[in-house]
N, C-alpha and C positions, 0 to 999 in steps of 0.2 A: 067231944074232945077228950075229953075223961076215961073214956072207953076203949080210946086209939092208945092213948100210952100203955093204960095196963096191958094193950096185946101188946104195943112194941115189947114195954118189961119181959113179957110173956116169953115170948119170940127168943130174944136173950140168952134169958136161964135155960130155953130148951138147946141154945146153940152152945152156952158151956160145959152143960151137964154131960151131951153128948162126947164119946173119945173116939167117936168115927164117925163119918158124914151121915147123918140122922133123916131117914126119907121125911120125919114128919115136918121138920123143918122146912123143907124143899116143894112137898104136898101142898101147903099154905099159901104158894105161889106159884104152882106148878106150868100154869100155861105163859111165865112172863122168863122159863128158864130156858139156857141157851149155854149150848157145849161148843167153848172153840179150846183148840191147843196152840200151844208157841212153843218153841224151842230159843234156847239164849243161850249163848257157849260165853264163859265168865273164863278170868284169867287167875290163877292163884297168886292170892294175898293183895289182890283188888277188890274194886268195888266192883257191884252189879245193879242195874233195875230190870226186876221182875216188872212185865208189865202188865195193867189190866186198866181198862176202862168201859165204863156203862153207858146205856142210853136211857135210862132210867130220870126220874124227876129226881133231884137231890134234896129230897126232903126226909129227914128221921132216918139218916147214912148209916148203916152198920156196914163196915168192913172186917172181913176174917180169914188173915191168910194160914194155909196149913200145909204139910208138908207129909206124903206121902197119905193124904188123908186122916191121920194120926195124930202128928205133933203141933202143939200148937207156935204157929210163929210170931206172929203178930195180930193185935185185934183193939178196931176202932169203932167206939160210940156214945154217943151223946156229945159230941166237937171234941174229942178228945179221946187218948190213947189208955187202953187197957192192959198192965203187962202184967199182972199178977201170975197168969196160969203161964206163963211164955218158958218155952221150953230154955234149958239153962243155956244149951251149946249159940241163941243167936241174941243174949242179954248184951245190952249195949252195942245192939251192929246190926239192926234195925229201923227203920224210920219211914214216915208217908210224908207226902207231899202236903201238906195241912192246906197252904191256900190253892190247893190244883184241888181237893177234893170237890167241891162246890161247883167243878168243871166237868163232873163226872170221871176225874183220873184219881185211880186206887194204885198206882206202881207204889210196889214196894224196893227199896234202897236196901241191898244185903251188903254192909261192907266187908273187908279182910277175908277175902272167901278161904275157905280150905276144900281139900277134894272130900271131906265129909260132907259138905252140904248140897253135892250132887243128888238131884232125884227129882220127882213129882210135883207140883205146888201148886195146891188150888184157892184163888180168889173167889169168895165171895162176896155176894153185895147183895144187901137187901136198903132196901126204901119202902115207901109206904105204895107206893106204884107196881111191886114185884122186885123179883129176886135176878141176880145173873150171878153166871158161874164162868168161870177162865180159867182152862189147864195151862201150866205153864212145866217146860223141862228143862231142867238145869243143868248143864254139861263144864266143867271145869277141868280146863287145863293148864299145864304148864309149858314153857318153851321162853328161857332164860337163855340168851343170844350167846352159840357155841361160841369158844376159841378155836384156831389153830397155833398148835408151837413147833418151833424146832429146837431139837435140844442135839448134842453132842454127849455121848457115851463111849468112854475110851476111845475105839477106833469106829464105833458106828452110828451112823447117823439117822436121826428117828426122827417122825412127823407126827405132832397129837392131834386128835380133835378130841375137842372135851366141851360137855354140856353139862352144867350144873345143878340144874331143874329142869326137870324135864316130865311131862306125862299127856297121853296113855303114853308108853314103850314108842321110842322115835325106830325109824330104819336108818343105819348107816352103809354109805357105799362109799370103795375109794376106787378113782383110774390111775393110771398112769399111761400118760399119753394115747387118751379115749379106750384104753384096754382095761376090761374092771382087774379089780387083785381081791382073789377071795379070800384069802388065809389074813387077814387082820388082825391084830390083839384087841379083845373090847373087853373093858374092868365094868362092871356095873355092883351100882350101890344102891339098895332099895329095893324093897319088898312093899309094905301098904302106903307109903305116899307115892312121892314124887322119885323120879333116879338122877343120880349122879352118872355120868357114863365117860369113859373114857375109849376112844378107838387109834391105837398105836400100831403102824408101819415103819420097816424101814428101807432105808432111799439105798436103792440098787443102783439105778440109771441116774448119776448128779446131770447127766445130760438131758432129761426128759423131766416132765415135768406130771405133777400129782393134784388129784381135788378128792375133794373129800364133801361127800353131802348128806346133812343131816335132814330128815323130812317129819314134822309133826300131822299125823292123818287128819285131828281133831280142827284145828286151826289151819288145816292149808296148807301150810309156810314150809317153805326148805331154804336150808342155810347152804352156804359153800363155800369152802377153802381151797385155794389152790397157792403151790409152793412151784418158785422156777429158782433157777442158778443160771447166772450170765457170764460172759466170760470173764479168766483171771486179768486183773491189771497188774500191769509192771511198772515198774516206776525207781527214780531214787530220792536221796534225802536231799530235804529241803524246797522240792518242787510239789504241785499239788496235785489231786485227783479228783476227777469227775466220777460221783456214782451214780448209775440212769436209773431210774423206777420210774415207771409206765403203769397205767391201768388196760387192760384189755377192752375192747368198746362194750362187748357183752356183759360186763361188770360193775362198770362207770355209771351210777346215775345220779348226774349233778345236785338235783333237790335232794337230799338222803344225808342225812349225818354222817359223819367219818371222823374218824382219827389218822392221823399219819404218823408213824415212829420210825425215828432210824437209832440201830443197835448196835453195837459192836457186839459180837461174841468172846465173850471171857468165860473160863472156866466151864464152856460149855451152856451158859446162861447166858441170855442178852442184856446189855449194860447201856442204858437209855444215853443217848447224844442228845437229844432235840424232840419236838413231838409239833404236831401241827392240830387243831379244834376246830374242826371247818363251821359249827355252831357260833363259835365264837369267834375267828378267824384272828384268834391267836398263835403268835409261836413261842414258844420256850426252847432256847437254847442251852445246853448246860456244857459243851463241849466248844470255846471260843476261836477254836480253827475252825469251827464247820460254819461254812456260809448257805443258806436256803432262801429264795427268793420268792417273798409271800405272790410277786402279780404271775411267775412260772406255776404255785400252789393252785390258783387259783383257776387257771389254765387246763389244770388237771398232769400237768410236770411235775413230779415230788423230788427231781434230780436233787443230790447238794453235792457242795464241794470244802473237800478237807483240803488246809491250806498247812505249809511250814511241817512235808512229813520229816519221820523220823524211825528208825529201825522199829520202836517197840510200836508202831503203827501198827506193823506185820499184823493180818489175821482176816477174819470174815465180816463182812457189813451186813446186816439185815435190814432191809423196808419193809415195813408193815404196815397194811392199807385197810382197817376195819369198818363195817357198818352193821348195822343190826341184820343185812342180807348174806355178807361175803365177809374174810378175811382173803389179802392180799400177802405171801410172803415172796418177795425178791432177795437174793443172797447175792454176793460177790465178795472173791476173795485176792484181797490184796498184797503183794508184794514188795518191799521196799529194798532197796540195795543202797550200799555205803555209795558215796562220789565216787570214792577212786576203783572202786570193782565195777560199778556200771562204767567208768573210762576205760578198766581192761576188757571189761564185756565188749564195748564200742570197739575197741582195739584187735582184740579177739575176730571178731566179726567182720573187719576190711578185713584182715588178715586171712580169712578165711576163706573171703571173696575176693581176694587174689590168687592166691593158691587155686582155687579154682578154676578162675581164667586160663591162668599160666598152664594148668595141664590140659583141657582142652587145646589150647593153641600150637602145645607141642604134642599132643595127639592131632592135630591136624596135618603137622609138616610130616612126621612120622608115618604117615599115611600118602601124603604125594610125593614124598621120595620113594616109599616103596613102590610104587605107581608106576613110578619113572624107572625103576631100573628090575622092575617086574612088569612085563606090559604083560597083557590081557591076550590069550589065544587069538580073539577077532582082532587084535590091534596089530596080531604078528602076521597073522593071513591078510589083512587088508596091507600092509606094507608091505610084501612079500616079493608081487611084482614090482614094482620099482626097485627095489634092489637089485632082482636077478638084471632089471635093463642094465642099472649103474653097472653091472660088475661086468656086462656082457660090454659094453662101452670102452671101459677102463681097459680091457682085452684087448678091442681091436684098435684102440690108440696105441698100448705096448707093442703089438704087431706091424703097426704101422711105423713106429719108430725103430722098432731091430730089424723091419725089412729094407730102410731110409738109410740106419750106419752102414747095414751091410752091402747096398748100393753105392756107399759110397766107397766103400773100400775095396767093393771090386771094382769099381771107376779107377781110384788109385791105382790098382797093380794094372788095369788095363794099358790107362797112361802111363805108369814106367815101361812097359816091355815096349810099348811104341818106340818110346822114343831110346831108348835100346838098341831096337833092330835100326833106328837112325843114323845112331851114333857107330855102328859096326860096318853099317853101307858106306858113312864117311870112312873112316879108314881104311877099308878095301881101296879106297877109290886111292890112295896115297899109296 
């Protein structure tokens, strides 16, 4: 028994003396070692477990994790942790599972990662049964959940996405109405950590609509913005307004955290009215005309209604629909008119729609009078005959009547000379 420790001891000092994996070490148990690797993708300024576990008897545990075979990171034995040699960069942000160890599990716990502690990490484990060995690869990335904004400058209107930590290097692409746009402004900030990035377009088409998608290679994940504008609303003072926001189905996934805001734009900035915590299934209202209806929220309706307007309404509404996957932005821009101008507007507007009546109706008469006393070629040739009959009629009835007087007025002279030569025969006869 006596003779086990001093080699354990033994075993030890050759495992700290060594600054790189030492074959004699490994010699001493050579037929009990076994090479596997893992890969673990960790998230910056999280925790991680490195894993490793043995099939070994758990008797006389040396655990010894290292880091590109070189540094020392952690190191356990005799029930208990060794950090004297532990390299400075993982002091205080390491730790083993003490009562798993007994189970044959050696994970090691790396908390607060930084992208400095990407690399190699080898587990080792000796017992008194032999040795095992576990490569393990550490991969750290960042991907801190983009925004999109809309912002107003002077006359032009711009869409951001921005991502605040981010690593390796994400790809950004923007459409506009499924057409990519390749000329984007992208700001980046960072060199040996993590980036800052900013990717700014501006809005051409208020009638089409834009996405914007952010993709980390390391982690999978792609983010996406997409910005619509709906139509303007009209309206006057004192009455209310409906403003619609909708989710898209492809965007909408009801288990998923979100936020809902609605904004006014001021100054080119958005000026919070309300906000909705689908976590908490809270609302906060801070604008007392706007009405929002949590069982519509819930529904997946973010419609609200501003009640009691009034001239300095006038302006731009923003919806905004966020999750750790997408942001949502809907605009709509609003119109308010005094009483009495939307009454002359109304006024205006029959009037207008009279007027219009009235000239068609007197382009209509204007039209079948001249009809009527402009007839048509076909309409003079198809009445043509009839006429020539009428007039050919109207002839032989004239005829018939100057040959009827003058029948009778040669009847007349006929019957005076008659009675003439009568009246001269009476007298001879005297």
């Amino acid at each position: 028994m006596k003779s086990q420790k001093v080699l354990y001891l033994f075993l030890i000092s050759i495992l700290f003396q060594s600054t790189s994996e030492d074959p004699q070490f490994f010699n001493l148990f050579n037929h009990f070692d076994t090479n596997i690797e893992k890969t673990v993708i960790g998230r910056l300024n999280e925790d991680v477990i490195l894993p490793c576990s043995f099939d070994n008897e758990p008797e006389e545990i040396v655990i010894h994790w290292k880091i590109q075979d070189t540094g020392y990171v952690h190191t356990y034995y005799q029930d208990r942790d060794h950090l004297e040699n532990q390299d400075s960069r993982y002091k205080r942000r390491t730790s083993l599972f003490h009562s798993e160890i007994h189970n044959r599990n050696a994970s090691l716990c790396l908390r607060r990662l930084s992208l400095q502690d990407e690399g190699n990490y080898t587990c080792y484990v000796g017992t008194r049964s032999g040795s095992f060995r576990e490569k393990v690869v550490l991969k750290v990335g960042a991907f801190v959940t983009p925004v999109m904004k809309y912002e107003k400058r002077n006359t032009s209107s711009i869409l951001i996405c921005s991502i605040l930590s981010v690593y390796p290097r994400p790809s950004i692409t923007w459409h506009m109405n499924n057409t990519h746009i390749p000329d984007s402004k992208v700001e980046e900030i960072g060199s040996l950590g993590s980036f800052y990035i900013n990717s700014t377009v501006n809005i051409t088409g208020p009638d089409s609509y834009y996405e914007c998608a952010i993709k980390n290679s390391l982690f999978e994940q792609t983010w996406k913005g997409r910005w619509t504008m709906k139509d303007d609303l009209h309206t006057k003072q004192s009455e209310q307004v409906l403003f619609s926001c909708d989710v898209p189905n492809n965007f909408f996934l009801p288990n998923q955290d979100f936020i809902v805001t609605w904004s006014r734009m001021e100054n080119g900035i958005p000026n919070i009215l309300a906000y909705f915590v689908n976590s908490s299934q809270n609302i906060t209202i801070s604008e007392p005309r706007l009405s929002w209806k949590k069982e519509l929220i819930i529904q997946g309706d973010f419609s609200s209604i501003l009640k009691d307007l009034s001239i300095p309404d006038n302006g731009e509404y923003l919806c905004n629909i966020s999750s750790s996957t997408y942001t949502l932005l809907t605009i709509q821009t609003l119109h308010v008119a005094e009483a009495a101008v939307w009454n002359n507007v109304v006024v205006l507007v029959v009037i207008l729609v009279v007027l219009v009546v009235l000239v068609v109706m007197v382009g209509i008469v204007v039209k079948v009078h001249k009809l009527r006393r402009h007839p048509s070629p076909s309409a003079v040739s198809n009445s043509g005959g009839g006429d020539q009959r009428r007039q050919q009629e109207m002839s032989s009835t004239d005829n018939a009547e100057e040959i009827n007087e003058g029948s009778c007025i040669a009847g007349g002279s006929e019957d005076r000379s008659n009675h003439s030569g009568k009246l001269s025969e009476a007298f001879s006869v005297y």
